[in-house]
N, C-alpha and C positions, 0 to 999 in steps of 0.2 A: 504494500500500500504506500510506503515510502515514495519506492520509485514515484509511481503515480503522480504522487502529491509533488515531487522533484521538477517529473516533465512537465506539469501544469505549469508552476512557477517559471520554467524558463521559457516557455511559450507565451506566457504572459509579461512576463519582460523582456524580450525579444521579438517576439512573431508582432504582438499588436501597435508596437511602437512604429509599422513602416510609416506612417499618412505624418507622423510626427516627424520623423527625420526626413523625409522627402522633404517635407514643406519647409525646416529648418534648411536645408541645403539649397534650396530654390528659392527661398526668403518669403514665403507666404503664407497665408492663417493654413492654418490645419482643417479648419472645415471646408476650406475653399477645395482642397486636395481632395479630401473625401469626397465632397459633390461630385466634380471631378470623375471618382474611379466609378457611384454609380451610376450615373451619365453615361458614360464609356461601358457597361456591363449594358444597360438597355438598350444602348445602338446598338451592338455586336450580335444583341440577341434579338432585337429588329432586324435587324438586317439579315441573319441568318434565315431567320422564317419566313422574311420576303424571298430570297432565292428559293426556301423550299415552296411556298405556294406559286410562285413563280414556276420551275422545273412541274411541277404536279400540273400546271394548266397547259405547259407546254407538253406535255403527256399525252394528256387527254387528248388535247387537239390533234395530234399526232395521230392515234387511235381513231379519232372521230373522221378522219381527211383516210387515211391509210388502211382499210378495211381488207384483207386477205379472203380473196378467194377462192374457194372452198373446190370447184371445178370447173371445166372451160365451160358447162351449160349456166353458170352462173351471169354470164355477160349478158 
């Protein structure tokens, strides 16, 4: 349980400090940095799921336009 209690501590003194050293290194408020990263997390994930329904419609239409047939009495 030690441990545990170990890696928490240095995860929390390390890992959550980034948005604080960034913004010290770059000279800026710390919350401005965090807006910032989720900002940056909602476009990427906008964006991602526009290409997927994007590719998905270009799909279908593909499908809808490009129909395989089945035998030459088809035509």
């Amino acid at each position: 349980m030690k441990h545990i209690e170990s890696l928490r501590h240095f995860f929390e003194k390390h890992g959550f400090a980034v948005s604080s050293r960034f913004a010290d290194r770059l000279g800026m408020k710390v919350s401005d940095v965090r807006l910032f990263f989720i900002y940056i997390s909602f476009v990427t994930l906008g964006f991602s799921f526009g290409i997927y329904l994007t590719l998905a419609f270009l799909l279908r239409l593909k499908d809808m336009i490009y129909t395989k047939r089945s035998s030459v009495f088809d035509l």
